[in-house]
C-alpha positions in Angstrom: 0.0 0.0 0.0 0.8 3.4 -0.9 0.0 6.7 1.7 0.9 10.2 0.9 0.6 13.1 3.2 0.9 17.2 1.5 3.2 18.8 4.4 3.4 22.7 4.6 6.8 23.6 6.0 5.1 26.8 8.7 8.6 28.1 10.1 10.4 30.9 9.8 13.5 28.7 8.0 14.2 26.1 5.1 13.8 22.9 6.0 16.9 20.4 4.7 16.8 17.0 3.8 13.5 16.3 5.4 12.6 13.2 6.8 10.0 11.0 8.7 9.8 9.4 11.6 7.5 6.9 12.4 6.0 7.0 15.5 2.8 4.6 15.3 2.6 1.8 12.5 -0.4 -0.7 13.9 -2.4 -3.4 13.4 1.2 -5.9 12.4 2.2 -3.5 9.0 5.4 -3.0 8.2 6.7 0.0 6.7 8.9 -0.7 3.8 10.0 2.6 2.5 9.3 6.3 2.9 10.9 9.2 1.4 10.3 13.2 0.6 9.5 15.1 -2.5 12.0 17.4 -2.0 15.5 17.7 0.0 14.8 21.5 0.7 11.7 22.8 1.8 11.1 27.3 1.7 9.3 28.8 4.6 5.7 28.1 3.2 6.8 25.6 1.2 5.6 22.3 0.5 6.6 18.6 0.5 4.9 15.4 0.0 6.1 12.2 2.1 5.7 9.1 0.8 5.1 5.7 2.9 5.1 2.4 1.0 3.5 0.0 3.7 3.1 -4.2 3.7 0.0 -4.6 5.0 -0.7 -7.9 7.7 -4.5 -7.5 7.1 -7.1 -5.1 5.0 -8.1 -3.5 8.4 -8.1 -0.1 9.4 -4.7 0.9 10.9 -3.1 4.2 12.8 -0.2 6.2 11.2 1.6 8.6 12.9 4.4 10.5 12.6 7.5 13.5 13.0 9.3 15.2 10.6 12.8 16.1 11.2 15.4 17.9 9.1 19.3 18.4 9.2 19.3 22.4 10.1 22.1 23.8 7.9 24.8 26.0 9.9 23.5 25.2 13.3 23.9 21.6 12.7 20.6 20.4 14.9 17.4 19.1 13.5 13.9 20.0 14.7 10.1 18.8 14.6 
């Protein structure tokens, strides 16, 4: 399976190399991959992440989760 989620980056800085985190995958699934639409994100800015997910059964499931980025000069990521 397949889930996409539009993400609009609200702070005040760009957002590089963007990634998720998962923090709840139920019901068994596993997740296989995930990745971002873009490796730098404007303030307003937008980016799609992508979740490719092996599903144990066709019930419903919970997906949550962070985003975190590398935060140029400073060197520390955020959420």
């Amino acid at each position: 399976m397949t889930a996409t989620d539009l993400l609009q980056n609200t702070s005040t800085s760009t957002l590089t190399n963007p990634y998720a985190e998962i923090v709840t995958l139920s019901q068994g699934n596993t997740l296989l991959s995930d990745s971002a639409s873009s490796t730098s994100v404007a303030p307003n800015g937008q980016a799609t992440f992508t979740f490719h997910i092996q599903l144990a059964s066709c019930n419903t499931f919970d997906l949550f989760f962070e985003v975190d980025w590398t935060a140029g000069d400073v060197g520390a990521g955020g959420r």
